[in-house]
C-alpha positions in Angstrom: 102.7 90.4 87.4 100.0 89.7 89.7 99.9 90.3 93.4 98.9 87.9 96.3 97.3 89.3 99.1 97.3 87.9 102.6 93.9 87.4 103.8 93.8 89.1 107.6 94.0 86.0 110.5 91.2 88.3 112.4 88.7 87.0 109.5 89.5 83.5 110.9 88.5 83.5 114.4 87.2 80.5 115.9 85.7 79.5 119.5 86.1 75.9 120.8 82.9 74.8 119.9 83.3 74.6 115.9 87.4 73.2 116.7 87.9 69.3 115.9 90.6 67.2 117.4 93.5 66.3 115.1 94.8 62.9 114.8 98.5 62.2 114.1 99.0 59.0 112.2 103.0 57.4 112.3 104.5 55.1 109.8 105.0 51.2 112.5 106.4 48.4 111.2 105.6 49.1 107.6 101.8 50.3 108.2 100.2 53.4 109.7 98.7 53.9 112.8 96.6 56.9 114.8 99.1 57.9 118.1 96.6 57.8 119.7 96.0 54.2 119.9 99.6 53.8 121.2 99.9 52.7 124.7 101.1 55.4 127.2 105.0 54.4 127.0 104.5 54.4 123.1 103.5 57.3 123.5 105.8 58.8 125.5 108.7 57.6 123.2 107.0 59.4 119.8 107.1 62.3 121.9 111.0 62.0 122.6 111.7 61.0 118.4 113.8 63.6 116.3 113.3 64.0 113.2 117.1 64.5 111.2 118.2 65.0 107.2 121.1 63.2 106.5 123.4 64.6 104.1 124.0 63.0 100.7 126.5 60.2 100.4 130.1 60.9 98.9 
């Protein structure tokens, strides 16, 4: 059996210099677009989504 060892999260320290922004892409009228090129009340509304599972049908 082999063993998996967790690598310690001190090793993986970073300062805000080497960080990069994140873009969130969403799924719009059948294509995908960045977030961030959403006007502010688009904006505001992806913020207020939830996300939900549905169960399976009987």
């Amino acid at each position: 059996m082999n063993t998996l060892s967790q690598p310690s999260t001190s090793a993986f320290q970073f300062d805000d210099s080497q960080r990069t922004r994140c873009e969130v892409w969403t799924r719009v009228m059948g294509y995908h677009r960045p977030v961030s090129s959403f006007n502010i009340g688009k904006q505001g509304e992806f913020g207020e989504r939830r996300f939900f599972l549905e169960e399976r049908a009987r």
